[in-house]
N, C-alpha and C positions, 0 to 999 in steps of 0.2 A: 488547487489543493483545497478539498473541504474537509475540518473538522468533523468527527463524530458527531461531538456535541452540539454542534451548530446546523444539524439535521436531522428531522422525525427518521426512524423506524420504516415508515411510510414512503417520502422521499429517497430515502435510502434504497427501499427495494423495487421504488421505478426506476429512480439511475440505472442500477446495474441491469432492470430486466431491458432499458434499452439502449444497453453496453455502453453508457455515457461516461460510469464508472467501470476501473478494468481492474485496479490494482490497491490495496490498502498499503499505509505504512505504521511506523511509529514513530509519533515526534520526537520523543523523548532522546531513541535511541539513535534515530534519523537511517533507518532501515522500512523499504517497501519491497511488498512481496502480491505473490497470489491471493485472491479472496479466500481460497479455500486451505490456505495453509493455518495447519496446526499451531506455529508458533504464533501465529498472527490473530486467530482465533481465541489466543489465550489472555492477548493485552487488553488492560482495562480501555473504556470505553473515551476518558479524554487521554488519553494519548493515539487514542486512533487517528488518523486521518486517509483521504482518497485519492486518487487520482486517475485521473482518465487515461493516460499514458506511463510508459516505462520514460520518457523523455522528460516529460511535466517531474515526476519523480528526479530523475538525474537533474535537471536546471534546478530543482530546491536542495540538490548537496546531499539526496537520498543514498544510500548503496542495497544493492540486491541483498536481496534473502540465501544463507549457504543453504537451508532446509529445500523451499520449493522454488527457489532458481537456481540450482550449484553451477550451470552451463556459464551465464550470465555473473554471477557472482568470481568464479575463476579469471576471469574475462578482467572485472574490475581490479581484483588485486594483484593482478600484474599489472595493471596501469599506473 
């Protein structure tokens, strides 16, 4: 898990160009989703964080996004 804030701009957009980073969340709310999702787009910048995997995500106690994972997120809350 990386923090927004505890990475340039720059860093940021080598990770993802070589798919090291896959999926953002929010600490706050402890929900991770797609890069390009709208809601996720919309959180300030320290409550961002990253992750390489949907895995890495779930072992920090993450839950899917209902917006750009609804497949996924149904999934969890029957569990």
């Amino acid at each position: 898990m990386i923090p927004h804030t505890e990475i340039t701009d720059k860093e940021l957009k080598s990770l993802i160009r070589q798919r090291i980073i896959l999926f953002g969340g929010n600490a706050r709310l402890k929900i991770y989703g797609l890069l390009n999702c709208r809601s996720g787009k919309r959180m300030k910048k320290e409550n961002r964080v990253f992750f390489s995997s949907a895995d890495e995500a779930i072992e920090n106690r993450y839950r899917p996004c209902g917006h750009c994972m609804p497949a996924e997120y149904r999934k969890w809350k029957t569990t």
